[in-house]
Wavefront OBJ file of the C-alpha trace (Angstrom):
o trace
v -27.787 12.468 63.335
v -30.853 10.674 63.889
v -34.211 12.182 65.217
v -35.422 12.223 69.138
v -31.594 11.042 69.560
v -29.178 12.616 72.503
v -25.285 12.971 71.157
v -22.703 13.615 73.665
v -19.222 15.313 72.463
v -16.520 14.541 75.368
v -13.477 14.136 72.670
v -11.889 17.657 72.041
v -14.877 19.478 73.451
v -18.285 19.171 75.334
v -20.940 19.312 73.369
v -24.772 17.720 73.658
v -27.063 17.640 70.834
v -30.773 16.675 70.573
v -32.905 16.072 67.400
v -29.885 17.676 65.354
v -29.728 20.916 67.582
v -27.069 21.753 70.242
v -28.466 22.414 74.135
v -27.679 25.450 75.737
v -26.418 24.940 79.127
v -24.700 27.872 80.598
v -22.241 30.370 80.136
v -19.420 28.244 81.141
v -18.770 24.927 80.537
v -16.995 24.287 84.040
v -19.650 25.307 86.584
v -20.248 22.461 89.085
v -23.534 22.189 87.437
v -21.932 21.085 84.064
v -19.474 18.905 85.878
v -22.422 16.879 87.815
v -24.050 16.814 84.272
v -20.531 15.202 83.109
v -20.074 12.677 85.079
v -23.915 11.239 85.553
v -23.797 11.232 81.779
v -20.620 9.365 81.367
v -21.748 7.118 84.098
v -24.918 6.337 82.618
v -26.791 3.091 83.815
v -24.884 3.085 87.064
v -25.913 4.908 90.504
v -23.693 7.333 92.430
v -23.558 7.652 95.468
v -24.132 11.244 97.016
v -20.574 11.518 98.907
v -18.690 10.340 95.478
v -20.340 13.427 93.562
v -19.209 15.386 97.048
v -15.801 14.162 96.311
v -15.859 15.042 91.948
v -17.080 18.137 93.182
v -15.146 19.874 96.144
v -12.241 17.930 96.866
v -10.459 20.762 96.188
v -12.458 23.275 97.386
v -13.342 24.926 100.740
v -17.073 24.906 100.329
v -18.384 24.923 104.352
v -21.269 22.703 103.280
v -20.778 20.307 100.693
v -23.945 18.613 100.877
v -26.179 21.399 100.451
v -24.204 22.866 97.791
v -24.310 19.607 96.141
v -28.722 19.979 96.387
v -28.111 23.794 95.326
v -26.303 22.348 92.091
v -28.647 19.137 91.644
v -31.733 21.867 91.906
v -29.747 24.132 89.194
v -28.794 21.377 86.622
v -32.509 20.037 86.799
v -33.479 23.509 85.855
v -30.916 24.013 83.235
v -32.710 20.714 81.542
v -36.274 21.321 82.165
v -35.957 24.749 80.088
v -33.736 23.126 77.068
v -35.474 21.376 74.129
v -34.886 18.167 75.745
v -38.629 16.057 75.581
v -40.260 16.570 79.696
v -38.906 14.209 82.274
v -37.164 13.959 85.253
v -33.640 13.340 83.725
v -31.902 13.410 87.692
v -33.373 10.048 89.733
v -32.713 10.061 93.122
v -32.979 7.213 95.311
v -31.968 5.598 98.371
v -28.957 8.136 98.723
v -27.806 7.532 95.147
v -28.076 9.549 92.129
v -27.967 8.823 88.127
v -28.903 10.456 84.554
v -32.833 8.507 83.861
v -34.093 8.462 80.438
v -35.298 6.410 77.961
v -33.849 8.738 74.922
v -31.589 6.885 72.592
v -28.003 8.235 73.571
v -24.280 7.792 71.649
v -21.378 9.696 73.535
v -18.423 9.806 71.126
v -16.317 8.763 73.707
v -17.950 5.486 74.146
v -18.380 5.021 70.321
v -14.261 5.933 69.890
v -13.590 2.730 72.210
v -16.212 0.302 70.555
v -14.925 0.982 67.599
v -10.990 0.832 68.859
v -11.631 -2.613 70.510
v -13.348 -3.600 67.264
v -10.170 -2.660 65.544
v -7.926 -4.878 67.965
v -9.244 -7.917 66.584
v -6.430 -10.094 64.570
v -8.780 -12.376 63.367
v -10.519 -9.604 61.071
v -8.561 -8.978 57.396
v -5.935 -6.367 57.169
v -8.385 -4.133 55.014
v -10.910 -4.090 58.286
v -9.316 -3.819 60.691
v -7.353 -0.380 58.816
v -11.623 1.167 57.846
v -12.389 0.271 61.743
v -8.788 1.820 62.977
v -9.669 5.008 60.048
v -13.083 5.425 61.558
v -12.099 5.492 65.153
v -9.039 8.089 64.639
v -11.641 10.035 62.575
v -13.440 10.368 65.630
v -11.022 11.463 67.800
v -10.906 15.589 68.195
v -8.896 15.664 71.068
v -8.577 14.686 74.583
v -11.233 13.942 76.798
v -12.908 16.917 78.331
v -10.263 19.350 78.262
v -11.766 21.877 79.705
v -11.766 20.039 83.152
v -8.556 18.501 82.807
v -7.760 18.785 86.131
v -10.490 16.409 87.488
v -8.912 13.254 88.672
v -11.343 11.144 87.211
v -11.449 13.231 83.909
v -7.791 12.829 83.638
v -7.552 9.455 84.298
v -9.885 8.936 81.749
v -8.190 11.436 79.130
v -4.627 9.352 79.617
v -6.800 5.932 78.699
v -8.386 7.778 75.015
v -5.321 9.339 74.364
v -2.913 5.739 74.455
v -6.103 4.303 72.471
v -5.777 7.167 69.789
v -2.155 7.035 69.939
v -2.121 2.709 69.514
v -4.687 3.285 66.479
v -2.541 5.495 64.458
v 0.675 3.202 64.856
v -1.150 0.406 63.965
v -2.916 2.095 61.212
v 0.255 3.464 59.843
v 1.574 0.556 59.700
v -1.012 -1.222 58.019
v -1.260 1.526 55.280
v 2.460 1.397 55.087
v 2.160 -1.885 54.138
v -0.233 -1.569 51.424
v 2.125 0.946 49.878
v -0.408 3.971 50.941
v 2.229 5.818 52.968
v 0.540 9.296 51.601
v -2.583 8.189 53.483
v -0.487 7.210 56.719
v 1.568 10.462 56.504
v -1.763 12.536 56.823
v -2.763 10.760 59.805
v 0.450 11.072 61.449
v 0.695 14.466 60.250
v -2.542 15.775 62.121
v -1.550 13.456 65.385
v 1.137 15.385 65.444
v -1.144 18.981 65.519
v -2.731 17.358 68.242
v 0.085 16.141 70.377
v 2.619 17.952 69.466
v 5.179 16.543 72.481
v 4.716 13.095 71.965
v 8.068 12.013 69.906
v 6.523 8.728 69.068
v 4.265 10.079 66.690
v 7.506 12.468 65.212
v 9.485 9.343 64.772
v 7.176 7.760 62.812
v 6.084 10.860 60.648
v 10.090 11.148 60.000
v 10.255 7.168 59.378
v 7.151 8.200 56.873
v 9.255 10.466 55.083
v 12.163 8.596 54.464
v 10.466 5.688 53.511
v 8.849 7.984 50.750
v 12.671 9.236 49.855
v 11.478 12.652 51.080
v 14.769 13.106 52.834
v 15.068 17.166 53.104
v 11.074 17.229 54.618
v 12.420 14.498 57.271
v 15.465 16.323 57.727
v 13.318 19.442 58.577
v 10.385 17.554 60.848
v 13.717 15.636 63.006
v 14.962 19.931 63.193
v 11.671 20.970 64.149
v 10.955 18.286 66.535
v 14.110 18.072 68.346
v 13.975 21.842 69.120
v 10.526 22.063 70.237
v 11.027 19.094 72.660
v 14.314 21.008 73.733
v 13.352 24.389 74.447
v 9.816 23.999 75.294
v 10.556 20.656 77.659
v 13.788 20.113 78.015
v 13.792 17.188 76.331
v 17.389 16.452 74.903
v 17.259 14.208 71.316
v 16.369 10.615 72.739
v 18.721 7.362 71.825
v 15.624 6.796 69.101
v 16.092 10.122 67.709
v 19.620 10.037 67.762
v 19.324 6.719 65.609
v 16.704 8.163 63.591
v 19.095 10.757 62.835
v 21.698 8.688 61.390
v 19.558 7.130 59.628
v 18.041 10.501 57.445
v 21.740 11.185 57.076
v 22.727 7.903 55.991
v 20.160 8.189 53.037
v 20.636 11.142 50.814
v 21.745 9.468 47.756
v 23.410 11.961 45.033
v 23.907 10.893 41.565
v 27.597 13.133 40.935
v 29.891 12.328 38.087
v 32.734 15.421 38.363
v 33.823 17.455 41.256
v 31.875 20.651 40.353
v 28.423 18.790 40.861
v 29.846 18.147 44.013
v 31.122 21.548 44.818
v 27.393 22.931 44.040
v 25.716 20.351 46.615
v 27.832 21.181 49.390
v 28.149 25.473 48.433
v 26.067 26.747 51.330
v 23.655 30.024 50.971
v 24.500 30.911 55.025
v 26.551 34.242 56.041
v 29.951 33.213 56.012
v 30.403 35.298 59.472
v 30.248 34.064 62.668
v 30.694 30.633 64.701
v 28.863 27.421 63.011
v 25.487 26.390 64.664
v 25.092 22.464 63.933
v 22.557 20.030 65.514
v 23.572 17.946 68.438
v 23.973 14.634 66.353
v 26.040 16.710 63.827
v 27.780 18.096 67.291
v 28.642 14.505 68.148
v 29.639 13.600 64.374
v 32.468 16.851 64.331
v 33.757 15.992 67.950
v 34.239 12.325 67.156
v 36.109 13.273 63.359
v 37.921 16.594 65.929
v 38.960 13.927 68.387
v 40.630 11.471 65.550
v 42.423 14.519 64.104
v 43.807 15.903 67.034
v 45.558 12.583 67.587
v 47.407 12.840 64.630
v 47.792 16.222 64.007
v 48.276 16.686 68.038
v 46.300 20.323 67.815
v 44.538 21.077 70.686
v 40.841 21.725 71.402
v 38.690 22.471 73.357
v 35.025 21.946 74.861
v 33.179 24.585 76.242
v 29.948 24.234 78.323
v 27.960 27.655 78.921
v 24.888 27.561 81.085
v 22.207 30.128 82.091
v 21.745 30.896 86.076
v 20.008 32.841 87.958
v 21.810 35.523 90.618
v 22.583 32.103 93.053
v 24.304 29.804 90.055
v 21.010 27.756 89.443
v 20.056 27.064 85.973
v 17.397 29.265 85.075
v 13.859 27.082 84.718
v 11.695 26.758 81.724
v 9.924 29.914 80.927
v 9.809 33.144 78.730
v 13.306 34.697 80.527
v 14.876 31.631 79.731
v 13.859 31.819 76.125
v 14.821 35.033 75.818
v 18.022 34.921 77.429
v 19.131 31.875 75.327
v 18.563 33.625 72.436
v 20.875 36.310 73.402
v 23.422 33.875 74.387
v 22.799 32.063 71.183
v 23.466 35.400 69.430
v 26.517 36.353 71.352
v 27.923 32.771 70.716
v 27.341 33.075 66.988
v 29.204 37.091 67.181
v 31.891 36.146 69.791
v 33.214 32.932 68.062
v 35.402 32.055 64.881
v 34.001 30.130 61.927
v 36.153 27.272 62.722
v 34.207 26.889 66.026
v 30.999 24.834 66.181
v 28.339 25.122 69.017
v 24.914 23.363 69.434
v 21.766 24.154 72.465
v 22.555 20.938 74.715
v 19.466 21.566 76.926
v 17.198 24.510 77.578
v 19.674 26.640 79.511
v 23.137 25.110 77.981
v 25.172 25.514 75.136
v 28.055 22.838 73.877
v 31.311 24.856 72.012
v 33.741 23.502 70.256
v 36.958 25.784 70.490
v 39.848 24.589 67.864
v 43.458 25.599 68.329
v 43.522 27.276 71.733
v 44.466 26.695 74.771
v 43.121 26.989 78.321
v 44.062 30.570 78.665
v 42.479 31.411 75.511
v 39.538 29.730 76.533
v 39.087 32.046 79.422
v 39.969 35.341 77.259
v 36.650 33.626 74.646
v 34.233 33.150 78.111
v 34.753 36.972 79.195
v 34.429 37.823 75.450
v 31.345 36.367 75.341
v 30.120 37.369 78.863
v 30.636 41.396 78.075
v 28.749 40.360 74.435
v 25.652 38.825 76.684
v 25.429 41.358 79.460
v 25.648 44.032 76.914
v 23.106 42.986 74.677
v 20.359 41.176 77.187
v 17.724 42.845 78.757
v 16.973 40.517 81.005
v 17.422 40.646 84.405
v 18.984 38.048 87.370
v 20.578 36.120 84.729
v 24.364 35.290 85.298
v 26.479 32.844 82.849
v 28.081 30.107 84.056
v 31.186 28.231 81.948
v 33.451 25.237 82.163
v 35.990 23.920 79.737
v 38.156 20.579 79.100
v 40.736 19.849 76.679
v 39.894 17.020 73.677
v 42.757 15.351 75.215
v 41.503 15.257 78.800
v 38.241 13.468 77.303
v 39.648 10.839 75.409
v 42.253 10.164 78.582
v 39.240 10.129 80.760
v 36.904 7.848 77.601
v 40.211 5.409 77.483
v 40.009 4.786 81.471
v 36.935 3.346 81.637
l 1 2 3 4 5 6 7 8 9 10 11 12 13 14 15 16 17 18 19 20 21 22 23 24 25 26 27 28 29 30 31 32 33 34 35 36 37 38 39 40 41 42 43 44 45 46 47 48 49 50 51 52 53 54 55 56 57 58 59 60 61 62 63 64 65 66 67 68 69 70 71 72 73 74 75 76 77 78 79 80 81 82 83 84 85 86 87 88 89 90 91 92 93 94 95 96 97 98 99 100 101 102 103 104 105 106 107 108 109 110 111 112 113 114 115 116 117 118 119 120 121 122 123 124 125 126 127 128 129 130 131 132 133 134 135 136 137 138 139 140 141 142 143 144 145 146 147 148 149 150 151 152 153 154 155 156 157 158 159 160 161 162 163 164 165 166 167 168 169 170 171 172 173 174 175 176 177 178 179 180 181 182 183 184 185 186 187 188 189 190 191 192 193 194 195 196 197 198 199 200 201 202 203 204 205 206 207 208 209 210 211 212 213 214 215 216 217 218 219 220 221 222 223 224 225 226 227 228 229 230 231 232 233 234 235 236 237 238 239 240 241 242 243 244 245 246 247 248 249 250 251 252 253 254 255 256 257 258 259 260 261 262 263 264 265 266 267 268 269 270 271 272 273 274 275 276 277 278 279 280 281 282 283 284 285 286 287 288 289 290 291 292 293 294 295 296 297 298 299 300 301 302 303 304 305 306 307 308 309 310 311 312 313 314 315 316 317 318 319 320 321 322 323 324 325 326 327 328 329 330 331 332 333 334 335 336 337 338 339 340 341 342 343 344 345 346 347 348 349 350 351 352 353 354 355 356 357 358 359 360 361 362 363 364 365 366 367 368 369 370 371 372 373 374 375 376 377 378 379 380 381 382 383 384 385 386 387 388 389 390 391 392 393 394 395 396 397 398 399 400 401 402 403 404 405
């Protein structure tokens, strides 16, 4: 960092340094004082207008008089400045109603410089090699979203979406670039720590997966689509997407196996898992078994059956993100596993539901395997309000009902 130079953090934190040293500001970085700072910095070169640092300030607040709160915080922030390390001058101009940040100093927010550098990027006309050091650079830049620690501000927020899409647009376009030098180590790192940083945003974990199987690493893709799908599922709700659901078949498509006699193959598919218990698979393996299930029962003509078990609360309404439902889906989840056959597959279909697949039975059976499983859950749960809720229908019912439309 250069001398007699002001740096501005807003990416990932909010930090200002001058001549290589950090100002102190106060205790917390969301007093009003710190927001006014904020926003006059950000704003820099333009004039604002008293009532739109009124509205920044307490729009959401009952403060009986705005306006002089708004002097009391001007006054304070003034102060803060005067007694940092920050060369003398008056850094808050006021003038004909309007206010802005005033000073000659050399300044560089990160935000700003993140953008440049982005738009820089954007340019086609550059070559490949670039425009991938300019998309690099920017990315490297990036710690996080913009001023997190007042999130909630509209115009903080609406400012955070914009940085975000232009992080997320650099490291597509960056990984694709680098995949298409051949450097898909280097792309896998930066998708890798986009990830840590957004770790709900399935974009960036279908292209770390596409990553991996493009670099034959097919059990590490076959792990991140695992790990991905189930933290979208039980921390959002978010059920496996069409793209992840192709992305799927497409890890499973590619394990490649070089066997020559039946025993190689017998030691590939020999599983180290507790032969007890009902068979947990993932919902694309879920749809994989029902499809081959539904093609055997017509020629074999045994029944099964599907199962749907949800989590309510006492009035039969499925029980809402959260730590109880957590917890009680992992006793369900256990009590499935207990209550069931090992012939009988079941999968989480969405936060407070799980899918069964019941072989052999029939619809009074099916009954006699929900009260089974009902004493297992009420028995071992310690959670409280939480009823179970199931509903069946026959393999033959759905492919009558699948041939109708």
């Amino acid at each position: 960092m250069g001398e007699n130079k002001l740096y501005i953090q807003m990416l990932g934190d909010f930090l200002i340094t001058y001549d290589g040293k950090p100002l102190t500001l106060e205790c917390s970085t969301n007093t009003n004082a710190t927001r006014l700072l904020q926003y006059l910095l950000y704003n820099k070169g333009k004039s604002v207008s008293r009532d739109k640092l009124i509205e920044i300030l307490y729009t959401n607040s009952h403060i009986s008089n705005p306006h002089n709160n708004l002097k009391v915080n001007i006054f304070r922030l003034r102060k803060i400045l005067k007694s940092s390390h920050l060369p003398e001058g008056n850094y808050i101009l006021y003038k004909s109603g309007m206010y802005s940040w005033h000073s000659n100093l050399e300044m560089e927010i990160d935000a700003w410089t993140f953008r440049q550098i982005a738009e820089e990027a954007a340019d086609f006309r550059k070559p490949s090699e670039e425009r991938c050091s300019l998309l690099i650079k920017a990315i490297d830049m990036y710690h996080g979203d913009f001023l997190p620690m007042a999130a909630m501000e509209p115009w903080v927020a609406f400012e955070s979406v914009k940085y975000r899409d232009i992080y997320l647009s650099c490291v597509h376009e960056v990984c694709q670039l680098l995949s298409a030098s051949g450097k898909l180590e280097d792309a896998l790192e930066i998708c890798t720590r986009a990830g840590g940083l957004y770790p709900y945003e399935e974009s960036i974990h279908l292209l770390r997966i596409s990553l991996l199987l493009d670099m034959n690493r097919h059990q590490d893709a076959m792990f991140a689509y695992d790990e991905a799908s189930r933290r979208l599922l039980q921390d959002l709700g978010v059920s496996p997407s069409k793209n992840m659901l192709q992305l799927y078949r497409r890890i499973t498509g590619s394990f490649q196996h070089s066997l020559s006699v039946i025993e190689d193959v017998k030691e590939t598919l020999s599983s180290d898992k507790p032969n007890e218990g009902a068979y947990y698979c993932t919902f694309p393996s879920f749809l994989d078994c029902y499809a081959f299930l539904s093609r055997l029962s017509e020629r074999s003509g045994h029944s099964f059956f599907l199962m749907l078990s949800t989590l309510t609360d006492a009035h039969g309404v499925p029980l809402m993100l959260g730590e109880k439902l957590n917890q009680a889906a992992a006793d369900l989840e256990k009590c499935i596993y207990q209550c069931l056959r090992r012939s009988d597959l079941y999968t989480r279909y969405s936060p407070s539901q799980f899918l069964i697949l019941l072989t052999g039975i029939n619809s009074e059976s099916c009954n006699i395997v929900a009260n089974r499983i009902d004493a297992k859950f009420h028995k071992l749960t310690e959670v409280r309000g939480v009823r179970l809720h199931h509903s069946f229908i026959s393999g033959l019912d759905m492919e009558s009902n699948n041939n109708k439309k």
